[in-house]
C-alpha positions as CSV (number, residue, x, y, z in Angstrom):
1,X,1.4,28.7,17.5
2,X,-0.7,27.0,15.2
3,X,-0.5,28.3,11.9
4,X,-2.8,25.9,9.9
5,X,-4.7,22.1,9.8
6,X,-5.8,20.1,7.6
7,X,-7.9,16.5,7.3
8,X,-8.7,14.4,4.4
9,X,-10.4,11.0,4.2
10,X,-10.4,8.6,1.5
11,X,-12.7,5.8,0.5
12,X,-9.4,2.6,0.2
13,X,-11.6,1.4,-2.9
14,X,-11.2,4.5,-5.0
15,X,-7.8,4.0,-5.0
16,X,-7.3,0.1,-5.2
17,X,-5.4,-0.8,-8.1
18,X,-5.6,2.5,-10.3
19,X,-1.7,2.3,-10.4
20,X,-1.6,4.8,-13.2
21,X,-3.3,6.9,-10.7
22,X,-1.0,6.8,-7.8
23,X,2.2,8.0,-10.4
24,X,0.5,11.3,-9.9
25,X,0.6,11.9,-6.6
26,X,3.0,9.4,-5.4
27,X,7.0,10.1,-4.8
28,X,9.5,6.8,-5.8
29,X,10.5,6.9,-2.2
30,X,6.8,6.6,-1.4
31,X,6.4,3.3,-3.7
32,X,9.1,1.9,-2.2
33,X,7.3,1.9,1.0
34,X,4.3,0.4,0.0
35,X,5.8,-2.4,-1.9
36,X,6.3,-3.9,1.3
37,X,2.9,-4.6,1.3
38,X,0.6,-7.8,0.2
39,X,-2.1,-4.9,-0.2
40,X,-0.6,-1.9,-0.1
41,X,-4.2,-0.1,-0.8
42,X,-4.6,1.1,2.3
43,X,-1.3,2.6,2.8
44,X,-2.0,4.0,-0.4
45,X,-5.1,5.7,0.1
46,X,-3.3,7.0,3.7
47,X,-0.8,8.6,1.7
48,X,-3.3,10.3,-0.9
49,X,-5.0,11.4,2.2
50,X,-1.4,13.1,3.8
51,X,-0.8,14.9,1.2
52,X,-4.7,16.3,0.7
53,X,-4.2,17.6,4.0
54,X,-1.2,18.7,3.9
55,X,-2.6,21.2,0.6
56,X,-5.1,21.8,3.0
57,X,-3.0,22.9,6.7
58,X,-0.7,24.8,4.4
59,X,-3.0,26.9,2.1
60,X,-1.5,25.7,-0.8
61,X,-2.6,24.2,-4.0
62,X,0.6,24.5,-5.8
63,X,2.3,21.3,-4.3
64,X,3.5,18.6,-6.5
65,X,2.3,15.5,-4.4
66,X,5.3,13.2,-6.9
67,X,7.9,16.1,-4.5
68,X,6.7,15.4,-1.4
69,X,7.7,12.0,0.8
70,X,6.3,10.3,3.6
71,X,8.6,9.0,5.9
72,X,8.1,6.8,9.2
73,X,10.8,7.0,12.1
74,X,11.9,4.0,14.1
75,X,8.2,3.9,16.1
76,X,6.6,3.7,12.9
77,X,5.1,7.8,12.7
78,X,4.6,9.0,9.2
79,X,6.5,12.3,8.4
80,X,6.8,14.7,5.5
81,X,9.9,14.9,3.8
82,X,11.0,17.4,1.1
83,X,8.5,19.7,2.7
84,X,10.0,23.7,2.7
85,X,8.3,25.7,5.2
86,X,8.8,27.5,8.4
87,X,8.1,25.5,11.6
88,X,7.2,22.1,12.0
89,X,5.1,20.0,10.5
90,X,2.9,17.2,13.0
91,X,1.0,14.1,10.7
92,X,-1.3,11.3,11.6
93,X,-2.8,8.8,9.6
94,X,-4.7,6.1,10.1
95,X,-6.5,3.1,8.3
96,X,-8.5,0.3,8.3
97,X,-10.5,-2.1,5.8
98,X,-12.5,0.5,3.9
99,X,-11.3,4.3,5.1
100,X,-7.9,6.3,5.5
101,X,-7.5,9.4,6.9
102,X,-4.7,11.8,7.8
103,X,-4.6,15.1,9.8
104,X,-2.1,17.9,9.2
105,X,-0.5,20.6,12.2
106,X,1.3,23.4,11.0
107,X,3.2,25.0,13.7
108,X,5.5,28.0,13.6
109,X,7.4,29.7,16.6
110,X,5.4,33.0,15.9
């Protein structure tokens, strides 16, 4: 069953370079990640807009964005880590020049 969604979009430019910015709502596992990158801006802004959504799916304003990582298995699909909740969590997000987005799907057995 579907127990909540969420979506969030992000203009990549709001986010480009405000580094002081990102310490608040990015984890150290999640900068490690996106040092990878030439221009991780994108990436970043995806991330911003994960975690957005993930507030949104699960209701909850309370989550401290620094706790929460975003993971990628061996295909390359983002995942939540550190996330406590019954059921399972299902993430998507996407990018491109200007725009990121990410969609949240809570599901629970009941």
């Amino acid at each position: 069953m579907i127990a909540g969604t969420g979506i969030d979009i992000v203009e990549v430019g709001r986010l480009k370079g405000k580094t002081d910015l990102w310490k608040r709502f990015l984890s150290p596992k999640d900068f490690e990640y996106i040092e990878k990158f030439k221009d991780s801006s994108e990436r970043v802004a995806g991330f911003w807009a994960a975690k957005e959504a993930l507030v949104k799916a699960l209701d909850d304003k309370t989550i401290e964005f620094t706790e929460i990582n975003i993971a990628h298995n061996e295909n390359g699909k983002p995942y939540f880590e550190n996330v406590q909740i019954e059921g399972k969590l299902h993430l998507s997000i996407s990018h491109e020049r200007n725009y990121a987005t990410a969609i949240v799907v809570w599901e629970t057995e009941k």
